[in-house]
DOMIVEX-508474 format. One record per residue (C-alpha): x, y, z; residue number from 1. Coordinates in steps of 0.5 Angstrom, whole numbers. Layout:
BEGIN
+-------+-------+-------+------+
:  east : north :    up : resi :
+-------+-------+-------+------+
:     X :     Y :     Z :  NUM :
...
+-------+-------+-------+------+
END
This chain:
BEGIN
+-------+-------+-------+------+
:  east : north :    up : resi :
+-------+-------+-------+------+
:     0 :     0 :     0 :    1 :
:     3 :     7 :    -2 :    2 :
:     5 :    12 :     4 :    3 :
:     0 :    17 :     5 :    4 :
:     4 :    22 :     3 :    5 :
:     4 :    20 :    -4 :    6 :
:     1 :    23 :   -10 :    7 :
:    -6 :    19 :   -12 :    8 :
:    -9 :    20 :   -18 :    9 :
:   -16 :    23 :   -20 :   10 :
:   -20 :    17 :   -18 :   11 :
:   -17 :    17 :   -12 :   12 :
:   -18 :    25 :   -11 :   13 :
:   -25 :    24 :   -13 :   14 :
:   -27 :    17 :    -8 :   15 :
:   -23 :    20 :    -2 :   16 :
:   -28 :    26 :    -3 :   17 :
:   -33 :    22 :    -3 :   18 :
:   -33 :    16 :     2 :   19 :
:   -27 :    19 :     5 :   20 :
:   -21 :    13 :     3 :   21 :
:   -15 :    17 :     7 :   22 :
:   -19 :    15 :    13 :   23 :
:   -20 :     8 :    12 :   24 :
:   -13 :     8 :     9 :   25 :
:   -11 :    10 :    17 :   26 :
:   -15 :     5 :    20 :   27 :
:   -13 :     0 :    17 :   28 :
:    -5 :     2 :    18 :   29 :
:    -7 :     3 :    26 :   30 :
:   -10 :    -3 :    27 :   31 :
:    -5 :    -9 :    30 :   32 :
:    -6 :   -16 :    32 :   33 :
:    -3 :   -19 :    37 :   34 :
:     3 :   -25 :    35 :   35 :
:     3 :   -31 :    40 :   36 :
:     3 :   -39 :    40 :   37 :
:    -5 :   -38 :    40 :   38 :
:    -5 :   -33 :    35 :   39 :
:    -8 :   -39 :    30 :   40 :
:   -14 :   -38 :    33 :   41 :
:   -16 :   -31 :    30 :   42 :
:   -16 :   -33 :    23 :   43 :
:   -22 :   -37 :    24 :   44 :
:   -27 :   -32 :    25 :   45 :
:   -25 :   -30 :    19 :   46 :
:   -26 :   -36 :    15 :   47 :
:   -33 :   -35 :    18 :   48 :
:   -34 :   -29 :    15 :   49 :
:   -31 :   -31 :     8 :   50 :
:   -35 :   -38 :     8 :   51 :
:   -42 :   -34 :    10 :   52 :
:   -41 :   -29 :     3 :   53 :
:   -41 :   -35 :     0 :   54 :
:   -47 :   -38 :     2 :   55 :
:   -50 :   -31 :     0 :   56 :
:   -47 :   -31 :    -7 :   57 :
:   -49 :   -38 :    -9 :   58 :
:   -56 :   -37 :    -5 :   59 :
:   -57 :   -32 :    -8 :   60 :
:   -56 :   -36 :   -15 :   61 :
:   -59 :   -41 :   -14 :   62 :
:   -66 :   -36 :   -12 :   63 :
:   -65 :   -34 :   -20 :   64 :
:   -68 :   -42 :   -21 :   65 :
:   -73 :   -44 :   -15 :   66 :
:   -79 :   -43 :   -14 :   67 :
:   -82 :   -44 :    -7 :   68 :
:   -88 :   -48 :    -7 :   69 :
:   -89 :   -56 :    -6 :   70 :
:   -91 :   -57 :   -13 :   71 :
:   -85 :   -54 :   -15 :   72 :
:   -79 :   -53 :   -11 :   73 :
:   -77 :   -61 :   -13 :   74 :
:   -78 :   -60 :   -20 :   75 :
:   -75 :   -53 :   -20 :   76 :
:   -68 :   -56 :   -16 :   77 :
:   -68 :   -61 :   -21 :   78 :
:   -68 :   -58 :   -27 :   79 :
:   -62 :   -52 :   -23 :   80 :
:   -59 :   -59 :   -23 :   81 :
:   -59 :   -62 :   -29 :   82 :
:   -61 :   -56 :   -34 :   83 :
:   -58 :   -50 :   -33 :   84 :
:   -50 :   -50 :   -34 :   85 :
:   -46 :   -51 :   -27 :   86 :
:   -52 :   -51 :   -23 :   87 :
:   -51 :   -58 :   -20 :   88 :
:   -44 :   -55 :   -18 :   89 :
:   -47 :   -48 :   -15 :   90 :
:   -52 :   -52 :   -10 :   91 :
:   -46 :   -57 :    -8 :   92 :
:   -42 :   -51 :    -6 :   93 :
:   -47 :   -48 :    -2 :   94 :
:   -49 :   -54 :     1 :   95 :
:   -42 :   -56 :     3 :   96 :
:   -40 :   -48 :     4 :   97 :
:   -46 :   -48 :     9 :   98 :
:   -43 :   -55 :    14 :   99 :
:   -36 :   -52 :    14 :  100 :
:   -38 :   -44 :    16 :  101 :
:   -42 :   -47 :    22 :  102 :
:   -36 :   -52 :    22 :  103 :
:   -31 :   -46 :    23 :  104 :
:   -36 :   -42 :    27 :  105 :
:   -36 :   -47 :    32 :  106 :
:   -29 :   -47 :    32 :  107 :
:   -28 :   -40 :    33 :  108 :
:   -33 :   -40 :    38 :  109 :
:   -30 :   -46 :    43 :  110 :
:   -23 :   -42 :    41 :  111 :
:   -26 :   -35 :    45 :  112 :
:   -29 :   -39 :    51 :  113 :
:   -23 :   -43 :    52 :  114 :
:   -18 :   -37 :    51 :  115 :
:   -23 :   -32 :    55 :  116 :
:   -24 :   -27 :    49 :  117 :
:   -31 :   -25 :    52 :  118 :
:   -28 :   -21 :    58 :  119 :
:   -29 :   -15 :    59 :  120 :
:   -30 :   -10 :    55 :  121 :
:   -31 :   -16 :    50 :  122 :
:   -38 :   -18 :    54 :  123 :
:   -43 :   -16 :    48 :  124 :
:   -38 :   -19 :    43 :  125 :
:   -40 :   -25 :    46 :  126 :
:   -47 :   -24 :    46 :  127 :
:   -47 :   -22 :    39 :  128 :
:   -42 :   -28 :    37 :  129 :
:   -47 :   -33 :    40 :  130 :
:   -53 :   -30 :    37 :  131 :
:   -49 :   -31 :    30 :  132 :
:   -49 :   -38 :    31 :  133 :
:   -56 :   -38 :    34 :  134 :
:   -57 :   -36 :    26 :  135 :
:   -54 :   -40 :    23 :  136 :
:   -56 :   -47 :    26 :  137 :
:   -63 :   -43 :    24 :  138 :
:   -60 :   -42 :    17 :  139 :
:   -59 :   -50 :    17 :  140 :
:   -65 :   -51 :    20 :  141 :
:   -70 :   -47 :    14 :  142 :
:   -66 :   -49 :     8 :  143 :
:   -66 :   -56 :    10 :  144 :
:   -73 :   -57 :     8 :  145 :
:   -73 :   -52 :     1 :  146 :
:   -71 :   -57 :    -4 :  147 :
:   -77 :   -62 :    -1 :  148 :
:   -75 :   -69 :    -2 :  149 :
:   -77 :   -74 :     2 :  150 :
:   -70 :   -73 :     7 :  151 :
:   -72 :   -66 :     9 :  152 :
:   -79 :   -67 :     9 :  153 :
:   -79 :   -73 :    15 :  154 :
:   -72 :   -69 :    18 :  155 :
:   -76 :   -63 :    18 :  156 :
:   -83 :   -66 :    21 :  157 :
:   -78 :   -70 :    26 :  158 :
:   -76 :   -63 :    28 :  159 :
:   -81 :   -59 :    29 :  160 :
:   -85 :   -64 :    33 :  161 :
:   -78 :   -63 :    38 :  162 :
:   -81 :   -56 :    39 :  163 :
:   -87 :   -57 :    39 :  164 :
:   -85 :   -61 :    46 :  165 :
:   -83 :   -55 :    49 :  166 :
:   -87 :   -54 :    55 :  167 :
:   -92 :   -48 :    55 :  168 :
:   -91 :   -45 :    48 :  169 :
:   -89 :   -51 :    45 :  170 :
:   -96 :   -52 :    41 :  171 :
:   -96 :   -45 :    39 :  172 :
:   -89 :   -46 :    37 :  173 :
:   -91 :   -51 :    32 :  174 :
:   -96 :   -49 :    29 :  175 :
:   -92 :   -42 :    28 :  176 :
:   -86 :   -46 :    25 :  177 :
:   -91 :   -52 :    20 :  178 :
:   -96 :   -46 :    19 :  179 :
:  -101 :   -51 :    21 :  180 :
:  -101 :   -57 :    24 :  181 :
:   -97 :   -61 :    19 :  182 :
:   -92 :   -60 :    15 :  183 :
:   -95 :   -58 :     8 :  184 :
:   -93 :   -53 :     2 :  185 :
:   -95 :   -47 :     8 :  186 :
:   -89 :   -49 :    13 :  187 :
:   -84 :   -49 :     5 :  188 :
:   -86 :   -43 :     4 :  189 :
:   -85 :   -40 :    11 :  190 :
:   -78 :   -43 :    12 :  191 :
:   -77 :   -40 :     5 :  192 :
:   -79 :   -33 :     7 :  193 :
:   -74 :   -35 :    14 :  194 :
:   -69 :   -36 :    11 :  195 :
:   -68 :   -31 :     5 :  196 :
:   -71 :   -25 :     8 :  197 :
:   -72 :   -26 :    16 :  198 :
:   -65 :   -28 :    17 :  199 :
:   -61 :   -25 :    13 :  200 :
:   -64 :   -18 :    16 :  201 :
:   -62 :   -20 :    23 :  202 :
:   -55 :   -23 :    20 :  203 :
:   -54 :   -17 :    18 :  204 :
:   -56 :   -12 :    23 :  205 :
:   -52 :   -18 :    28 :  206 :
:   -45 :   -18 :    24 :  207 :
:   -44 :   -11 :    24 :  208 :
:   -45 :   -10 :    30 :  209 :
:   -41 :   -16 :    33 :  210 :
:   -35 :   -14 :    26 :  211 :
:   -35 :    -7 :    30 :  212 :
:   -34 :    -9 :    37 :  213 :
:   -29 :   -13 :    34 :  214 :
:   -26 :    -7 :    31 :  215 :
:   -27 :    -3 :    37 :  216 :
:   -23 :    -7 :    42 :  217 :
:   -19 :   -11 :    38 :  218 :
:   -17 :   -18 :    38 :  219 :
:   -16 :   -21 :    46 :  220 :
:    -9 :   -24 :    48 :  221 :
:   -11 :   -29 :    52 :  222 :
:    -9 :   -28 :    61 :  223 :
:    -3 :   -35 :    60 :  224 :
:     0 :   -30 :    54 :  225 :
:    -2 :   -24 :    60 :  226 :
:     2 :   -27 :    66 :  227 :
:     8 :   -29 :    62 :  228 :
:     9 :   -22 :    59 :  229 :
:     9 :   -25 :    52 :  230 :
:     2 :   -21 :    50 :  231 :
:     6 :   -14 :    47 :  232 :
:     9 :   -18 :    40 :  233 :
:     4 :   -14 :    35 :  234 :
:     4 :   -15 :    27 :  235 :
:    -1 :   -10 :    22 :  236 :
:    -7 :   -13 :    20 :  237 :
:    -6 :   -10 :    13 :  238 :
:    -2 :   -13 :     9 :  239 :
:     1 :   -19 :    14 :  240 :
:    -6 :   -22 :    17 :  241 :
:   -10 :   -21 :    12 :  242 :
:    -5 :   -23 :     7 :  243 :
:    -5 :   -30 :    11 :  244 :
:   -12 :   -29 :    12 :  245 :
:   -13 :   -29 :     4 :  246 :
:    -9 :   -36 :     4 :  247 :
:   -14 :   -39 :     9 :  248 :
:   -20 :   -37 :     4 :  249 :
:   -16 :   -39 :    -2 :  250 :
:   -14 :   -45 :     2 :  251 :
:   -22 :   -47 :     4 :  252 :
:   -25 :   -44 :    -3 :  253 :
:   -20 :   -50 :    -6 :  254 :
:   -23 :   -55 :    -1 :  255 :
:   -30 :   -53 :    -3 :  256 :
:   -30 :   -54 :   -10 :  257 :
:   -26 :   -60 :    -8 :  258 :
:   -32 :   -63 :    -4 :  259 :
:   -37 :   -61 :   -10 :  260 :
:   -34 :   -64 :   -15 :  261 :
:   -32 :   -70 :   -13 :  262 :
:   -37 :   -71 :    -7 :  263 :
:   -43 :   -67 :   -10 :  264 :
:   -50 :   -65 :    -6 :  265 :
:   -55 :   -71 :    -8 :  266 :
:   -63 :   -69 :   -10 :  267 :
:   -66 :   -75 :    -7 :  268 :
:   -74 :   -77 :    -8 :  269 :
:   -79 :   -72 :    -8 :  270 :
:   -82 :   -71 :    -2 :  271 :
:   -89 :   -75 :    -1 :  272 :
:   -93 :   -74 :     6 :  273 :
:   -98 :   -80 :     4 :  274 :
:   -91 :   -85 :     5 :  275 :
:   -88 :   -88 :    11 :  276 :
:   -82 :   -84 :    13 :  277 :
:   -76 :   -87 :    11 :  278 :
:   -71 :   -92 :    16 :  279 :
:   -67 :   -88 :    20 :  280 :
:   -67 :   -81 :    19 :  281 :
:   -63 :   -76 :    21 :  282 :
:   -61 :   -69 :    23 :  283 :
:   -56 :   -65 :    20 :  284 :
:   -49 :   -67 :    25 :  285 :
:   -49 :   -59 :    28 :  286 :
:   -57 :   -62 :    31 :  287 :
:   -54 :   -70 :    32 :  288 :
:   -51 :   -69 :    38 :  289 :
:   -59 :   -67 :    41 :  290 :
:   -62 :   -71 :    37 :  291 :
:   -58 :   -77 :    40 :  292 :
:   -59 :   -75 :    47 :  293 :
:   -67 :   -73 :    47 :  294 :
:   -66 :   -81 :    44 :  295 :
:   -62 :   -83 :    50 :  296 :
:   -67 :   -80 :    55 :  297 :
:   -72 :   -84 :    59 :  298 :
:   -79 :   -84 :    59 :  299 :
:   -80 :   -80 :    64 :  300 :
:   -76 :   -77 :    70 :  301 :
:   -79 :   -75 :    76 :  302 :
:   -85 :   -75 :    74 :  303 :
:   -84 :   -71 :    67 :  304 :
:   -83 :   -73 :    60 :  305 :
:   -76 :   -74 :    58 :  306 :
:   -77 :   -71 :    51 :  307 :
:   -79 :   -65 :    56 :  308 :
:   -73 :   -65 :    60 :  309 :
:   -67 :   -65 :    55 :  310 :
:   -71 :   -59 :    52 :  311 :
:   -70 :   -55 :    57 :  312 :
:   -62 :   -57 :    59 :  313 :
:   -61 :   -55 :    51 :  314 :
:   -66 :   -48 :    53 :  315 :
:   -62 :   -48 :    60 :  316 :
:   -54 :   -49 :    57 :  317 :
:   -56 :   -44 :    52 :  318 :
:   -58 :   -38 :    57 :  319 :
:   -52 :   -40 :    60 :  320 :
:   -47 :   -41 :    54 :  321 :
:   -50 :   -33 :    53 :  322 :
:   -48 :   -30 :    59 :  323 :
:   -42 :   -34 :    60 :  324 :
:   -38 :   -27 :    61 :  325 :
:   -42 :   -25 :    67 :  326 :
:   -42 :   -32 :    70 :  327 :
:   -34 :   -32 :    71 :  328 :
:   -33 :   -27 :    74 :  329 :
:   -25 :   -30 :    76 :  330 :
:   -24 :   -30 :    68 :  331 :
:   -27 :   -22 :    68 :  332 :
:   -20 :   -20 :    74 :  333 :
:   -15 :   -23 :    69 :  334 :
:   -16 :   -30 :    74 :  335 :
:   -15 :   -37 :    71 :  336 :
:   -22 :   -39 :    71 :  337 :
:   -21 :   -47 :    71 :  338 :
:   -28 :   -49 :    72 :  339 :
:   -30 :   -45 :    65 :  340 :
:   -25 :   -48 :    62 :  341 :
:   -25 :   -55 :    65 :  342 :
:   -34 :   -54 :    62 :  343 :
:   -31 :   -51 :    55 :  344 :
:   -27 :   -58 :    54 :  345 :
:   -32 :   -62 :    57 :  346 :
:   -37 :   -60 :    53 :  347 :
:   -33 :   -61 :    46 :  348 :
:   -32 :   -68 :    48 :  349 :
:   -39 :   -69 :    50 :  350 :
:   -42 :   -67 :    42 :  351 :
:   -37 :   -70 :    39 :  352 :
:   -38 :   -77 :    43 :  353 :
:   -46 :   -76 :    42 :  354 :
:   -45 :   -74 :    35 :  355 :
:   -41 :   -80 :    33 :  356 :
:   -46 :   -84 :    37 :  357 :
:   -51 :   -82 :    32 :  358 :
:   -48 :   -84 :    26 :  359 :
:   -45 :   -90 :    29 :  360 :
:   -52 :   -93 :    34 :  361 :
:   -59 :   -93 :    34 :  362 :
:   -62 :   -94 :    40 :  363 :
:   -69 :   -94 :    41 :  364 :
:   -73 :   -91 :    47 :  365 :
+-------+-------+-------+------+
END
């Protein structure tokens, strides 16, 4: 990048003018990130955010070609996939982009619970962080059920009956979700409307808001880096982060077209509400490790349902996961916290174990 006491050009007179290029330029040139052993971490919020534009510009493709309704929504993904060149190829991306954002989101999630970045003043960082992933389990959720085979259609009825249990609000919940009482061409059309208009709105408000905390206070150095004194190496963010962050999307572009050319999205069998639902349907893996623990449940404990009762651990782990940063008061002092961390790890083996479990058991209540 060309000092700032070089002579620009007439476009960049012009633009600088306009939006003000020589005030970016600054910023971009003052912000530094902090080098030490766990700086990998940083670069996958990041990949987050490139993994997400590419659910928006293939999204967006592939709206050119569906048609939201139950008489037409299979056969318009089938002709996108057989009839209009490379379509098969945009939907794959977007299918495996959309298993690696939430992949890389999970990720940088557990890498800030474990290296304490939601301490202050980075509290609502962290909340802005987990609504995000809120929204993308939401995304997933919703797409699921739009190109309407007969997977997505009895995954879906499956997961609204799971809401559905929740106590007090659970009947309202369902028919808010299904659009009745059954999953029909109504609940296609309401996830459609969630899922490109409802949920990008939100998106969008949440990830500015969390990219200009993010901007604000800087990246974290975790309080181990602290205590050592090995927390004041710095490098710029432009060029030599984003350079490598550049790499990393490079790097996951190559794998995603990878994965969609040699491992492509399958369509399926249209959806039909009058047969069986097919042996052994499953949720997508980022929902396998409740899926699997409602099945571990028993009928009913003290006297309530077990379905019941898992709902409201996952609503109760959930709260608590938000307001990490006010319940762990040792890490806001600059403390080590190891009941936190000890909580972090246990939590990550306990979704992959029960996800393994249910790609690799099937046990029946």
């Amino acid at each position: 990048m060309a000092s700032s006491g070089a002579p620009r050009g007439r476009l960049w007179t012009w633009l600088d003018e306009r939006i003000g290029l020589a005030d970016i330029e600054k910023l971009a040139r003052k912000k530094q990130i902090p080098v030490h052993r766990h700086s990998l971490w940083y670069y996958f919020g990041g990949m987050t955010l490139f993994l997400f534009v590419v659910q928006v510009a293939t999204g967006i493709l592939l709206l050119l070609y569906y048609r939201p309704s139950a008489e037409e929504a299979y056969e318009s993904v089938q002709f996108l996939m057989a009839e209009v060149q490379f379509g098969w190829l945009i939907r794959s991306i977007h299918a495996w982009s959309a298993n690696l954002m939430i992949f890389a989101l999970f990720v940088h999630m557990f890498s800030v619970l474990l290296l304490k970045a939601y301490r202050r003043p980075r509290e609502v960082t962290w909340f802005s962080g987990v609504g995000l992933l809120g929204l993308a389990l939401g995304f997933g959720f919703t797409g699921y059920l739009l190109p309407w085979n007969e997977l997505s259609y009895f995954a879906t009825k499956v997961g609204t009956e799971i809401t559905g249990a929740v106590p007090v609000a659970g009947a309202f919940l369902l028919r808010l979700l299904r659009g009745g009482d059954e999953v029909t061409g109504a609940t296609l059309t309401r996830f459609y409307g969630i899922h490109v208009a409802i949920l990008p709105a939100i998106t969008t408000a949440l990830l500015g808001l969390h990219l200009f905390l993010v901007q604000k206070h800087g990246m974290s150095v975790p309080p181990s880096v602290e205590r050592r004194g090995e927390g004041g190496r710095t490098t710029p963010f432009v060029p030599n982060f984003l350079l490598r962050d550049i790499v990393g999307w490079l790097s996951a572009l190559a794998v995603l077209a990878a994965l969609a050319a040699f491992l492509p999205t399958e369509l399926g069998k249209k959806a039909d509400p009058f047969t069986p639902a097919p042996v052994g349907i499953k949720p997508e893996w980022y929902f396998m490790f409740m899926f699997q623990t409602l099945k571990y449940l028993p009928a009913h404990i003290l006297g309530i349902e077990g379905e019941v009762v898992g709902i409201l651990g996952f609503g109760l782990g959930g709260v608590a996961l938000l307001l990490v940063p006010l319940l762990d008061r040792r890490a806001a002092r600059g403390e080590s916290s190891r009941l936190f961390s000890a909580a972090g790890i246990a939590l990550i083996l306990y979704m992959l174990l029960l996800t393994y479990l249910g790609y690799t058991v099937s046990p029946t209540k």
